[in-house]
C-alpha positions as a LaTeX table, in Angstrom:
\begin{tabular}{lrrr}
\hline
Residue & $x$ (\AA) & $y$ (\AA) & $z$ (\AA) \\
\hline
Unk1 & 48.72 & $-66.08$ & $-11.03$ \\
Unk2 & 51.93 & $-63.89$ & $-10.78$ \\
Unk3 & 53.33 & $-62.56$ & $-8.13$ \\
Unk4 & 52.27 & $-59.08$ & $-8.14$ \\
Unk5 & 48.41 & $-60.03$ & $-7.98$ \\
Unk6 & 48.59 & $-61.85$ & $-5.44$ \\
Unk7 & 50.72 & $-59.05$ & $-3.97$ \\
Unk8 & 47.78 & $-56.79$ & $-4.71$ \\
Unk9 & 44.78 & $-59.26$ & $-3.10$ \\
Unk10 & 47.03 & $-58.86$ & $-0.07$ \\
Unk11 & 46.76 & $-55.07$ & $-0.22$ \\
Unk12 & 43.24 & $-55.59$ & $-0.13$ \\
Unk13 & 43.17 & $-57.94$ & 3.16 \\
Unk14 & 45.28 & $-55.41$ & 4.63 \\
Unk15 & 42.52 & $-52.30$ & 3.67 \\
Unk16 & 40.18 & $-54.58$ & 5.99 \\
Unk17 & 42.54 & $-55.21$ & 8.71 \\
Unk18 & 43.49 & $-51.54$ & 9.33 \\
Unk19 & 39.78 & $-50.96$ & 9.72 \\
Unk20 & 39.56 & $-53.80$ & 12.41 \\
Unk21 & 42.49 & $-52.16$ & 14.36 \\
Unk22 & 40.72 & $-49.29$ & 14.03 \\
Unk23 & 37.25 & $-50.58$ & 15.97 \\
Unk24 & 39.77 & $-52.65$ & 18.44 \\
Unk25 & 42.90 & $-50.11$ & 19.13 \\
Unk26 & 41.72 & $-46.44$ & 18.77 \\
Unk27 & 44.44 & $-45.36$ & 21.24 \\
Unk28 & 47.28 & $-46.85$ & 18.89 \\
Unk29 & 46.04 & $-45.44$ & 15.68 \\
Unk30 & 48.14 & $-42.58$ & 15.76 \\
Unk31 & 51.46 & $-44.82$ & 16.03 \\
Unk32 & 50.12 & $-47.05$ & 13.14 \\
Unk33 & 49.76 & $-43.51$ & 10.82 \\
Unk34 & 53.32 & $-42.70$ & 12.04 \\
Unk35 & 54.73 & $-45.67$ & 10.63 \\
Unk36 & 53.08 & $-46.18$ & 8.03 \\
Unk37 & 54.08 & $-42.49$ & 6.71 \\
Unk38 & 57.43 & $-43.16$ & 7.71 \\
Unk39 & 57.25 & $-46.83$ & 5.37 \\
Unk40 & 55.98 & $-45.03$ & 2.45 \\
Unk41 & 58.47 & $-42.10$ & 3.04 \\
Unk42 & 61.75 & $-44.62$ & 3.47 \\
Unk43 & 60.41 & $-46.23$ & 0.18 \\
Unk44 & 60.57 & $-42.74$ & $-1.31$ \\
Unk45 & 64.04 & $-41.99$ & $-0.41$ \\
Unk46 & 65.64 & $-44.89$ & $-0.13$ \\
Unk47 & 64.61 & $-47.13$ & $-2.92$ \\
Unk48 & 62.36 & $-45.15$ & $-5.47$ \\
Unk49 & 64.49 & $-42.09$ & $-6.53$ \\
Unk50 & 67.82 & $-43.91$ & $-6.81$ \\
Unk51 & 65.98 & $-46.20$ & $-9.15$ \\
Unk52 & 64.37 & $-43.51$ & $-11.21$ \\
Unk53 & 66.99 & $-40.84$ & $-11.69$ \\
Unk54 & 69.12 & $-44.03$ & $-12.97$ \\
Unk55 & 66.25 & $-44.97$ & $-15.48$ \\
Unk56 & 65.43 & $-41.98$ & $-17.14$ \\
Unk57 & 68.56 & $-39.21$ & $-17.15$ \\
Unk58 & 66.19 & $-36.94$ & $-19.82$ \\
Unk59 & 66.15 & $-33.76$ & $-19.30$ \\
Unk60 & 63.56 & $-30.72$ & $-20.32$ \\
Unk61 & 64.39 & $-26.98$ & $-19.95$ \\
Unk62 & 67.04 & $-27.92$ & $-18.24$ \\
Unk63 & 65.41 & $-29.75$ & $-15.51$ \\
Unk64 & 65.57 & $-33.58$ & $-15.48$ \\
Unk65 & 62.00 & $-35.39$ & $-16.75$ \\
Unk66 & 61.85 & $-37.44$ & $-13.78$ \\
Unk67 & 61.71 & $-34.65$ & $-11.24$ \\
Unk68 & 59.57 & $-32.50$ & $-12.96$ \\
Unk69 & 57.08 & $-36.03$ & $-12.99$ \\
Unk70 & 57.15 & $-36.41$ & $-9.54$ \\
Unk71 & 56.20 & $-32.63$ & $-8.89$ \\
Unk72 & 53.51 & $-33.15$ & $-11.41$ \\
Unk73 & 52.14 & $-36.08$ & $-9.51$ \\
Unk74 & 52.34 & $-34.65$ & $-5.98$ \\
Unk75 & 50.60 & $-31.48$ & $-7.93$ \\
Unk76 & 48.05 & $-33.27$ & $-9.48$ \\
Unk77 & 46.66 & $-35.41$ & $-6.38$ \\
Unk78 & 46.43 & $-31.63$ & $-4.74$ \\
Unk79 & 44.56 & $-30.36$ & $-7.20$ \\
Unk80 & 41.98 & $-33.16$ & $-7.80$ \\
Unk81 & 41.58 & $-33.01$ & $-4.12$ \\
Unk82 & 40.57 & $-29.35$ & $-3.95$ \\
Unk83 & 38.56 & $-29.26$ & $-6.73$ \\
Unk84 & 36.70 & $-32.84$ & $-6.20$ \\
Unk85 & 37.00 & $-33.28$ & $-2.82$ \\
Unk86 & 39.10 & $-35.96$ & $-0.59$ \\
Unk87 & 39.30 & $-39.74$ & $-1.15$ \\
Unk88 & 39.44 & $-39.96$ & 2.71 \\
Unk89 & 36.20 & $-40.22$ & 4.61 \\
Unk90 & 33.98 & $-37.24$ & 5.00 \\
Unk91 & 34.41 & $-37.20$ & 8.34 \\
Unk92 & 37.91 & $-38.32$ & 10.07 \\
Unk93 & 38.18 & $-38.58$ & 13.30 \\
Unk94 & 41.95 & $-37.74$ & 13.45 \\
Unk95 & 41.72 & $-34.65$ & 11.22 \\
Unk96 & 38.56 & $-32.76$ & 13.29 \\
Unk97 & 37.82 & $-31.46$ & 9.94 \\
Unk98 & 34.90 & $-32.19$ & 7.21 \\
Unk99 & 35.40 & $-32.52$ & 2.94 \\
Unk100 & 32.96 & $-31.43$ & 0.49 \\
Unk101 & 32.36 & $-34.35$ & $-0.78$ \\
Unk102 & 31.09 & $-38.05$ & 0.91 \\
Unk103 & 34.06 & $-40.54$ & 0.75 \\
Unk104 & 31.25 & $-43.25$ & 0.29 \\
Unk105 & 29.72 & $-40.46$ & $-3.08$ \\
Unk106 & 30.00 & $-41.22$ & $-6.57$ \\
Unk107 & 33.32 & $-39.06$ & $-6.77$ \\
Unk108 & 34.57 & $-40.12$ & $-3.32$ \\
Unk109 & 34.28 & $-44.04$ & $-4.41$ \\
Unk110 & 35.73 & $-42.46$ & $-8.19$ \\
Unk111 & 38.51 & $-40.83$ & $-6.06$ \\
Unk112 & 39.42 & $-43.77$ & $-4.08$ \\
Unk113 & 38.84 & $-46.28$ & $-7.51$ \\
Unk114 & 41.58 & $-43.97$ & $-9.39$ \\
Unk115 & 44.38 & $-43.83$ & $-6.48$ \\
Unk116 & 44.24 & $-47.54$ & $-5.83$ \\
Unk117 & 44.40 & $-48.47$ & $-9.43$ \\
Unk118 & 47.56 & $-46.23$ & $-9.56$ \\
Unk119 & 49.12 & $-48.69$ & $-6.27$ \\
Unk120 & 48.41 & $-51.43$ & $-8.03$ \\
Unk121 & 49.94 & $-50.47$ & $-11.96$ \\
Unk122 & 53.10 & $-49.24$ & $-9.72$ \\
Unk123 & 53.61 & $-52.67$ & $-7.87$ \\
Unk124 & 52.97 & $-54.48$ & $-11.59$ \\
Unk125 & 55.72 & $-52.02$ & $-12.88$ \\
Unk126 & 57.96 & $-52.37$ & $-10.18$ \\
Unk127 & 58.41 & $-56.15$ & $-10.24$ \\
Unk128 & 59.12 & $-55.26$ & $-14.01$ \\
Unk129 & 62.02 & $-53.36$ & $-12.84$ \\
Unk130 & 63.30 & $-55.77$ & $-9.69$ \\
Unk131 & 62.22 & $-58.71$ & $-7.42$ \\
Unk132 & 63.85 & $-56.87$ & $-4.74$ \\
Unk133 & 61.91 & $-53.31$ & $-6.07$ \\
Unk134 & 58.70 & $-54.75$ & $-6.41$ \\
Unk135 & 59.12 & $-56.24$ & $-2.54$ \\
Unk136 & 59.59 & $-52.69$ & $-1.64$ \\
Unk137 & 57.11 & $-51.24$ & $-2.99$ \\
Unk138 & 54.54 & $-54.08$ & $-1.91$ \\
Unk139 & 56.16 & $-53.03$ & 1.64 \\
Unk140 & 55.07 & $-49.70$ & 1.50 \\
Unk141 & 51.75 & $-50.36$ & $-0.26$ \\
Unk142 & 50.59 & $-52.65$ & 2.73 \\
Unk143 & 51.21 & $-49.11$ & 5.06 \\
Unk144 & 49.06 & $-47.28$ & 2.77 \\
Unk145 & 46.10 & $-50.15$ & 2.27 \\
Unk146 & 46.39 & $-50.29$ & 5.84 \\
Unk147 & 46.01 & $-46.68$ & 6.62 \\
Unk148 & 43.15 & $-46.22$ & 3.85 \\
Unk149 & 41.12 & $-49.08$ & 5.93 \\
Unk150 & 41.63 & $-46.99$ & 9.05 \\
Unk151 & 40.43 & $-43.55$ & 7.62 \\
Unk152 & 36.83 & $-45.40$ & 5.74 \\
Unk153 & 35.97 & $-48.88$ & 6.54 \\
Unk154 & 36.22 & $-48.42$ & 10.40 \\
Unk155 & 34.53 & $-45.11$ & 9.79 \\
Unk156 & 31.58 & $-46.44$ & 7.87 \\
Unk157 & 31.09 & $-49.67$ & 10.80 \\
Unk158 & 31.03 & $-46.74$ & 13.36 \\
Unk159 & 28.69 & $-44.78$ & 10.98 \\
Unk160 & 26.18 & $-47.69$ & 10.58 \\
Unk161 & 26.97 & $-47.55$ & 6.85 \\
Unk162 & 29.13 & $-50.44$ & 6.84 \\
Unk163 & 26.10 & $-53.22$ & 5.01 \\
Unk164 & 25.30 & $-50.52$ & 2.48 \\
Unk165 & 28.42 & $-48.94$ & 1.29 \\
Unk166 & 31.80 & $-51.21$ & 2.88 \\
Unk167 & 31.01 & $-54.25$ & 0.99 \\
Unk168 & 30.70 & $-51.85$ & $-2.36$ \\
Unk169 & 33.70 & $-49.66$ & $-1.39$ \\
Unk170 & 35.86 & $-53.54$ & $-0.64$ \\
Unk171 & 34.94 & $-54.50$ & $-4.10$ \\
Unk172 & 35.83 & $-51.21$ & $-5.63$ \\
Unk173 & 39.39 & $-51.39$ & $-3.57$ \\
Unk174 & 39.93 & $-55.51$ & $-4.68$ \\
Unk175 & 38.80 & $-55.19$ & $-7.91$ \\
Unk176 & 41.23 & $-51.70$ & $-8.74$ \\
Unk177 & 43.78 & $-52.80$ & $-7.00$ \\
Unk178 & 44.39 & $-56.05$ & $-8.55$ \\
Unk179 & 43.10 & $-54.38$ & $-12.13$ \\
Unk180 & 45.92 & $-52.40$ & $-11.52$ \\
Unk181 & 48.43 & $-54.91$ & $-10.97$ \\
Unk182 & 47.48 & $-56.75$ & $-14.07$ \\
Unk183 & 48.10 & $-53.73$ & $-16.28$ \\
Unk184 & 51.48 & $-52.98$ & $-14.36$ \\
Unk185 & 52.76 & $-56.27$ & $-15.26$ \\
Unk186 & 51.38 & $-56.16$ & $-18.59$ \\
Unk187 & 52.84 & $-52.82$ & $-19.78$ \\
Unk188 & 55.54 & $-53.39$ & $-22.19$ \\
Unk189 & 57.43 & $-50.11$ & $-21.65$ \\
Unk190 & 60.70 & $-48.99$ & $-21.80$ \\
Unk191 & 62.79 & $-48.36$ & $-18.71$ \\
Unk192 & 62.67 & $-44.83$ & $-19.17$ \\
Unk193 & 59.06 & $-44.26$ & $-19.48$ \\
Unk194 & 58.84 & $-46.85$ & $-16.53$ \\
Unk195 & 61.14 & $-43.95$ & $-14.67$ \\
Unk196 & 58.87 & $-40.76$ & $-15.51$ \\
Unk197 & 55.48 & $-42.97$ & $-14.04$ \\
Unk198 & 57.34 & $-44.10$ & $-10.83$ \\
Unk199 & 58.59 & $-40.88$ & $-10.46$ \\
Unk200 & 55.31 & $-39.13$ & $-10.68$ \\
Unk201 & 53.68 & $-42.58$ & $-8.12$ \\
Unk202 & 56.43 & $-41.08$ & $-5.80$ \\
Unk203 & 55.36 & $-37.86$ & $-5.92$ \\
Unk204 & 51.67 & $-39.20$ & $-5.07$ \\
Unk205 & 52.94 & $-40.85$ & $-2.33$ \\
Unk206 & 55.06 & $-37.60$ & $-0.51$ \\
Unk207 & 51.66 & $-36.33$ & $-0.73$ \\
Unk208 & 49.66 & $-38.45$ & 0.99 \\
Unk209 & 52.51 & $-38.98$ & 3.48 \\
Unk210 & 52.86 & $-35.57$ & 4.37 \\
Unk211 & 49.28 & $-33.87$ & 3.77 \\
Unk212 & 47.13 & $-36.96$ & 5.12 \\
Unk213 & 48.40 & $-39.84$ & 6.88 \\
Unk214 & 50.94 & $-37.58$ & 9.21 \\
Unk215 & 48.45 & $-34.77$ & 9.69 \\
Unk216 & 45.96 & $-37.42$ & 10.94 \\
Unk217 & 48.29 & $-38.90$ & 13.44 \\
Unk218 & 49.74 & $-35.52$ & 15.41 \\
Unk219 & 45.73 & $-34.22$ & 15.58 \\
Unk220 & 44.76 & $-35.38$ & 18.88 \\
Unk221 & 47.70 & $-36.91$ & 20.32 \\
Unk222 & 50.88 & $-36.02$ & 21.91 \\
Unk223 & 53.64 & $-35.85$ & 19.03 \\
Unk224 & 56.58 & $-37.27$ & 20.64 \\
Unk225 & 55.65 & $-40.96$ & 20.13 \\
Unk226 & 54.04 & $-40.52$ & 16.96 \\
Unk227 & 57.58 & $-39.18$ & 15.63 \\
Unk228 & 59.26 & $-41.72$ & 16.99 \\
Unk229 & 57.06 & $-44.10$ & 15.56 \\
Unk230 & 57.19 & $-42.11$ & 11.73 \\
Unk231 & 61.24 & $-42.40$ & 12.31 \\
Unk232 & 61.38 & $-46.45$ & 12.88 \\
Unk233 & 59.00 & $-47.06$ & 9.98 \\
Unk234 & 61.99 & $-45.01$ & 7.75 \\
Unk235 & 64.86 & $-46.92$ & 9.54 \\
Unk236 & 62.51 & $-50.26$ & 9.27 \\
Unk237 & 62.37 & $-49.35$ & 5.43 \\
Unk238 & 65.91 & $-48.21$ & 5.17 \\
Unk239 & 66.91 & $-51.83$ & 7.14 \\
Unk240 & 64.74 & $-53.24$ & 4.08 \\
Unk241 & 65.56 & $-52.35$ & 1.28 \\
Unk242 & 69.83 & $-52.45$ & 2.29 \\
Unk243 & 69.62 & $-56.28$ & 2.96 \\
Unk244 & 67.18 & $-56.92$ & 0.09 \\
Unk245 & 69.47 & $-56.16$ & $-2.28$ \\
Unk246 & 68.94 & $-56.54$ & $-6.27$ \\
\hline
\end{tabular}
């Protein structure tokens, strides 16, 4: 088995794990968010879009392909979320505030299904591109599986949904995830294309950094230690990636 699927089933284990904290260390939960939207946004800045811009140097309309991808992808996640509804849980007890549609729903679970597949197909790519990439990425990837398992599976336990709908909404998550790991690493695509698909994964993840995870965190607790927490998970990602190397 290659190394990003087993990468992948590890993303998984970590989905379940954030939902245990959850049930065991509600008073924390809002440092765990912080850092994990500072990982994902180190990952971003540090690693991802020195990598892309060096990939694909296209331009169109005198813009460069790569950042009009990412823009597309942040876009896109926006949109599908206002017209579908959240792949959160319904009901988040961070945010105080309720989607239109039920995380555990046939579009909720379709939500959820389609942005995990996309974590998985960038890890495949991204060990296409660099061990020390793909590491990276995996890095930040954990942060998000981790907060995902925080905002449902703890949610549905709580809810007394957990026998009906977590052991369904697990599979869905192991079985995407990993799917989409084998396709990354399948993918025989040139560097440049590879480029225009991270770029628009990176534009996925500013969005659920910014609009999600960090909202979640400041919503019922004091800010200053969340921030401080968001700003070692970018130095922890910046110390990262520097002393990986390629």
């Amino acid at each position: 088995m290659s190394t990003p699927i087993l990468l992948a089933a590890v993303t998984v284990i970590a989905t379940f794990l954030g939902g245990l904290l959850a049930l065991k260390g509600r008073d924390r939960l809002h440092l765990v968010l912080g850092l994990s939207a500072g990982l994902l946004l180190g990952l971003v800045a540090f690693d991802l879009l020195p990598e892309i811009f060096e990939m694909n140097t296209n331009s169109f309309a005198g813009v460069q392909v790569v950042s009009l991808s990412l823009v597309i992808g942040f876009l896109a996640v926006h949109f599908l979320e206002k017209t579908f509804g959240s792949h959160e849980a319904t009901e988040s007890e961070f945010s105080g505030h309720k989607h239109p549609i039920n995380f555990a729903g046939g579009l909720g679970a379709l939500g959820m299904a389609g942005h995990v597949f996309l974590d998985g197909v960038a890890l495949g790519i991204a060990f296409q591109v660099s061990t020390a990439l793909g590491i990276t990425v995996f890095i930040a990837l954990l942060a998000h599986a981790f907060s995902d398992g925080l905002n449902t599976v703890s949610l549905l336990i709580k809810s007394g949904k957990w026998s009906k709908s977590g052991f369904a909404l697990l599979s869905v998550d192991a079985v995407m995830r990993i799917g989409g790991a084998i396709v990354g690493s399948a993918l025989a695509i040139s560097e440049a294309t590879i480029g225009i698909y991270l770029a628009a994964f990176s534009g996925i993840i500013i969005y659920l950094a910014t609009s999600h995870i960090l909202p979640e965190a400041h919503s019922k607790h004091p800010s200053k230690l969340t921030m401080l927490s968001t700003v070692i998970g970018v130095l922890a990602m910046w110390l990262i990636i520097g002393n990986l190397g390629e």
